[in-house]
C-alpha positions in Angstrom: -6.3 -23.5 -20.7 -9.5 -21.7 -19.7 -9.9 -17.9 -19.8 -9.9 -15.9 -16.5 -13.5 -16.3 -14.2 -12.7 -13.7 -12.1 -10.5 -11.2 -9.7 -8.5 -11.2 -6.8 -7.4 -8.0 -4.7 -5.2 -9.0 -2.4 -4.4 -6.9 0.7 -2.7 -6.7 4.2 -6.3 -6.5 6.4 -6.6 -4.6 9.8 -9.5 -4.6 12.3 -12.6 -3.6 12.3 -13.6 -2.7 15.5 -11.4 -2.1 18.9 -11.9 -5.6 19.8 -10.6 -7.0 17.0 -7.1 -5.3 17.4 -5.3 -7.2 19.9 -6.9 -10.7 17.8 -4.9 -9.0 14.7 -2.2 -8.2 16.3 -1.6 -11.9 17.6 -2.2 -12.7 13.9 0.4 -10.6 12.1 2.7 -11.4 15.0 2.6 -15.1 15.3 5.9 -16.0 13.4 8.0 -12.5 15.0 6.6 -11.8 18.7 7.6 -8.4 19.9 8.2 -7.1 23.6 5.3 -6.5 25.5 5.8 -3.0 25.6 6.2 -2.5 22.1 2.5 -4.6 21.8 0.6 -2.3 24.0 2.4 0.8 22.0 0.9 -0.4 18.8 -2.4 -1.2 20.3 -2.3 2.8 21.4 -1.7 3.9 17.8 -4.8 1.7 17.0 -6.7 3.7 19.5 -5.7 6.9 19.0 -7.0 6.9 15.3 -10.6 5.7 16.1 -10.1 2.1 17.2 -9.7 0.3 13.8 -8.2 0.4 10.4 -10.1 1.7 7.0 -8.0 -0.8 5.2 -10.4 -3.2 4.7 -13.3 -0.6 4.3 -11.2 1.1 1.3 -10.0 -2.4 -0.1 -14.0 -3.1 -0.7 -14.3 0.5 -2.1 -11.6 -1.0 -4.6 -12.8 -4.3 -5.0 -16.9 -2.5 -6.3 -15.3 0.1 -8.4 -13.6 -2.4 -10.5 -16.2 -4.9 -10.2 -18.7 -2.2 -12.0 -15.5 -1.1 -14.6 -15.9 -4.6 -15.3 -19.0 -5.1 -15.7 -19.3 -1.8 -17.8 -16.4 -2.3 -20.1 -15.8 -6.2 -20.0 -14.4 -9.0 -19.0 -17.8 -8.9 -16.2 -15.5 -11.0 -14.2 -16.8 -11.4 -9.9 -14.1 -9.8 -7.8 -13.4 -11.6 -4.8 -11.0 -9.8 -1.5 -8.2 -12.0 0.3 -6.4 -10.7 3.3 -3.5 -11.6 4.4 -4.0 -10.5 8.0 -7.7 -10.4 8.7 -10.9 -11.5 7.5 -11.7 -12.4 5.0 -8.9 -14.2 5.1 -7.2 -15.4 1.8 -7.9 -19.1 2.2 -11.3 -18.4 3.2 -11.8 -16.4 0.1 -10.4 -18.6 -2.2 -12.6 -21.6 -0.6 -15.1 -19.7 -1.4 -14.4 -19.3 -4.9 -13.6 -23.0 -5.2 -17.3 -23.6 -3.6 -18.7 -21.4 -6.6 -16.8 -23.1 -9.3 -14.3 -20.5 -10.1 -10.8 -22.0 -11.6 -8.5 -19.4 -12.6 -8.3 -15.8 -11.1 -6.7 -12.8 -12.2 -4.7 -11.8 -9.2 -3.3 -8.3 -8.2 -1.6 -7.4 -4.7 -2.2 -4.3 -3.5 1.6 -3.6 -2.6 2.9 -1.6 -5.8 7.0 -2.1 -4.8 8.8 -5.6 -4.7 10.1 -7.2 -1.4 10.3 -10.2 0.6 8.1 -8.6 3.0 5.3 -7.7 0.6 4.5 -9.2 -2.5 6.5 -12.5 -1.9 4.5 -12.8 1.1 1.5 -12.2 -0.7 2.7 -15.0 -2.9 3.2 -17.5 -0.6 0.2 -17.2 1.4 -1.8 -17.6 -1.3 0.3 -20.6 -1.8 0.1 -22.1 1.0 -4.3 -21.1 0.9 -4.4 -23.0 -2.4 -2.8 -26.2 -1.2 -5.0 -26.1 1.9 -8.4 -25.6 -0.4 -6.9 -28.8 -2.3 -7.4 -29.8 -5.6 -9.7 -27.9 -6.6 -8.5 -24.6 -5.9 -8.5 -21.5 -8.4 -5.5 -20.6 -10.2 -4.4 -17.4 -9.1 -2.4 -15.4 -12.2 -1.0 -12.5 -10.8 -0.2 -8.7 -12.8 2.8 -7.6 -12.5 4.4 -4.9 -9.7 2.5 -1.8 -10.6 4.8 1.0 -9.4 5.6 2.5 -12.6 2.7 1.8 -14.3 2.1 5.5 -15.9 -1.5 5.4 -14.4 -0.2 4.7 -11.2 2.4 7.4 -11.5 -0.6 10.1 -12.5 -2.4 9.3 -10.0 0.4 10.0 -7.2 1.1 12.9 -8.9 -2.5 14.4 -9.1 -2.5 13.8 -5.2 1.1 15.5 -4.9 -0.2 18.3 -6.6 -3.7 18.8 -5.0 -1.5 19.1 -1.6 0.9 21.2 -3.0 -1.9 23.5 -4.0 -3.1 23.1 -0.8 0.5 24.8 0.5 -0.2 28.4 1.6 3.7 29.8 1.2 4.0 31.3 -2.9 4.9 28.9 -5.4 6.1 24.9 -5.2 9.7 25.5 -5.2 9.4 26.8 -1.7 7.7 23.3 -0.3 9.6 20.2 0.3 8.1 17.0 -0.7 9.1 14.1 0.9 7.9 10.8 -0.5 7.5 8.3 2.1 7.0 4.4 1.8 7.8 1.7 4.5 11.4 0.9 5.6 12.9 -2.6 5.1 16.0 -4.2 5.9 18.9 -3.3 3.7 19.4 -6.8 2.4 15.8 -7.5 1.8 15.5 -4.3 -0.3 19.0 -5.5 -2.3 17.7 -8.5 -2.6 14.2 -7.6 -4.5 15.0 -3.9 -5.8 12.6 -3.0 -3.4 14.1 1.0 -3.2 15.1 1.0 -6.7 11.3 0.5 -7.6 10.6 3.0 -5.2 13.7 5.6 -6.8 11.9 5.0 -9.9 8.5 6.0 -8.5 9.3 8.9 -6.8 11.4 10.4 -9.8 8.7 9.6 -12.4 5.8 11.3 -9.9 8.2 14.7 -9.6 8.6 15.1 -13.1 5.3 14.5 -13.9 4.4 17.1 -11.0 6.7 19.0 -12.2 8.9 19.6 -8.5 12.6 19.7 -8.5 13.0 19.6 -4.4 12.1 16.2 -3.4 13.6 13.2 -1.3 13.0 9.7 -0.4 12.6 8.6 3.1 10.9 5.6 5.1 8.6 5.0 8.1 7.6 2.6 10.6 10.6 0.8 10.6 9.5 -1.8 13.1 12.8 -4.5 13.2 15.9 -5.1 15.2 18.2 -2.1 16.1 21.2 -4.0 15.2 20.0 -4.8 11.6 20.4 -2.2 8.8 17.2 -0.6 7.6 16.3 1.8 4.9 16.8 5.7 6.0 16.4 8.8 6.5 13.3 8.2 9.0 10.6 10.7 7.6 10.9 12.3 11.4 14.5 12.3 10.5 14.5 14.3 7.6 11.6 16.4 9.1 13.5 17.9 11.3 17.0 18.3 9.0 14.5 20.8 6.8 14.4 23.3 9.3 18.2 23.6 9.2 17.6 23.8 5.0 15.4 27.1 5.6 11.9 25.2 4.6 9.2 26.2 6.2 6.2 24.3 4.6 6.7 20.4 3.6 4.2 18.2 1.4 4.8 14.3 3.0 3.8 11.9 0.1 3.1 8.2 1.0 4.1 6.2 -2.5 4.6 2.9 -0.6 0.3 2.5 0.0 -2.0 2.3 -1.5 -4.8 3.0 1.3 -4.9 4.5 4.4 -3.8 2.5 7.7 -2.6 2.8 10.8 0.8 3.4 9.0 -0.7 6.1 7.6 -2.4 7.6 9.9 -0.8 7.4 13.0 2.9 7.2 11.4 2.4 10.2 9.0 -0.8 12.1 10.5 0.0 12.2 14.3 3.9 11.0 14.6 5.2 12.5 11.5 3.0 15.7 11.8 4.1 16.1 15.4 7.8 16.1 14.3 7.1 18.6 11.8 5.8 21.1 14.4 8.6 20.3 16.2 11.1 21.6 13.5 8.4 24.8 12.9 7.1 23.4 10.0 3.7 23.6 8.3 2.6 20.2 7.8 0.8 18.8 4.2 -0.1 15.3 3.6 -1.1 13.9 0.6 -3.8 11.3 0.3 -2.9 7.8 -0.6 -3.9 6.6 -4.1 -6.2 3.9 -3.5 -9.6 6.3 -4.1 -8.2 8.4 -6.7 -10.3 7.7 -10.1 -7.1 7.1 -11.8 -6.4 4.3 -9.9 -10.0 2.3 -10.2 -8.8 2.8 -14.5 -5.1 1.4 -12.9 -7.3 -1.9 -11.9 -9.9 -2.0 -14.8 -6.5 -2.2 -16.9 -4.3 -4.1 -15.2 -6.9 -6.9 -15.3 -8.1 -6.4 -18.8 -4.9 -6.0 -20.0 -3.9 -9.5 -18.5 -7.3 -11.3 -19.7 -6.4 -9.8 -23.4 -2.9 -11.3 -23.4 -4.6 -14.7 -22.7 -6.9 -14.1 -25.3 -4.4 -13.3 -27.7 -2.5 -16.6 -27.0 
């Protein structure tokens, strides 16, 4: 079998530009259309945090940090961007490839925890993009979930901490962290281990932050009220602190990897205003995706998978 010719960062996508919102929208929501009301809610949050998503912005940040780690340290290996959601769309992307001559890709998705709704999806549209490319499509081998990776866990940690330093009340046993990733139904998180991955993050990034007062809790819950879903909302458990006699809380997003509207209209605006609410003093810690200890994450996710081939 031939060795790996290059990379591909797989991602969710967002737009660009305020007229590309509503086009998105339609596009995530073509197989689960949502009230009207609910629509023109989520177009608002698009709005309210400049009119477009970084997401693909940061995703190219990613995609040239590793592309010079590889170039520097080896396998040089082209690094190519698919979205699932946007452009450049994953079938686009992997024409692309295919029109350059590229056969077998080293593939890592950008969602760190397990489910149905993240990297299974990731799996299947690249699926379906390969099969639509045809026979000459690049295999796409893809790493393995990454949320206990120890480099992933240092890098959430060094975040943690920069916020918790950032925390003006004396010491870090006086601030509440509250990791944060993005709910799911009950089943589907049984189904995949989806929280148990997440359990395992958020313990290994306290110890290695060295906090004892932590919890788990989930955002942007976005499903049927009659189905079960993963809890404590983070605006739930925001305001049960104030009851607990915290007055300063660190809000941790595990579940991403960049910034989005998730991110910063969930966490930055929503969950911020809740925190106010319950008279808290509001920290949020920056998502991973930048952090220099995530670009060595990349470099050796993918060179540790080329080397096992080579091995072979």
């Amino acid at each position: 079998m031939p060795s790996f010719d290059s990379v591909l960062l797989l991602a969710f996508g967002g737009p660009t530009r305020p007229e590309e919102i509503r086009p998105f929208l339609d596009n995530v929501l073509r197989e689960r259309p949502i009230p009207e009301e609910r629509y023109e809610e989520v177009v608002q949050h698009y709005i309210e945090v400049g009119g477009s998503s970084p997401l693909n912005r940061l995703t190219d940040d990613l995609a040239r940090s590793l592309r010079d780690g590889l170039k520097s340290e080896g396998p040089a290996l082209p690094v190519f961007v698919g979205m699932r959601h946007w452009h450049p769309f994953v079938y686009d992307t992997l024409a692309r490839m295919d029109g350059l001559g590229l056969s077998r890709a080293v593939g890592i998705i950008l969602a760190p925890h397990p489910s149905r709704a993240s990297r299974d999806s990731y799996l299947r549209v690249v699926s379906e993009a390969r099969s639509r490319v045809g026979e000459g499509a690049p295999d796409v081998e893809f790493v393995d979930p990454f949320y206990d990776h120890p480099l992933f866990i240092e890098a959430l940690a060094a975040r943690l901490e920069r916020s918790l330093d950032e925390a003006t009340t004396a010491g870090r046993d006086s601030v509440a962290v509250l990791f944060t990733a993005h709910s799911v139904p009950v089943a589907m998180s049984e189904e995949s281990g989806y929280e148990r991955s997440l359990v395992r993050t958020a313990e290994s990034v306290a110890r290695v932050a060295g906090i004892a007062r932590w919890r788990l809790v989930y955002q942007s819950r976005s499903g049927s009220p009659s189905e079960r879903w993963l809890e404590p909302d983070v605006c739930e458990a925001l305001g049960t602190l104030q009851t607990e006699g915290v007055k300063e809380v660190v809000v941790a997003p595990i579940g991403f990897v960049s910034d989005h509207v998730e991110v910063l209209y969930d966490l930055d605006i929503q969950a911020q205003a809740a925190a106010h609410r319950a008279g808290l003093t509001f920290h949020r810690a920056s998502t991973v995706g930048g952090h220099p200890l995530f670009g060595r994450l990349l470099l050796t996710l993918v060179r540790d998978r080329a080397g096992h081939e080579t091995r072979r």
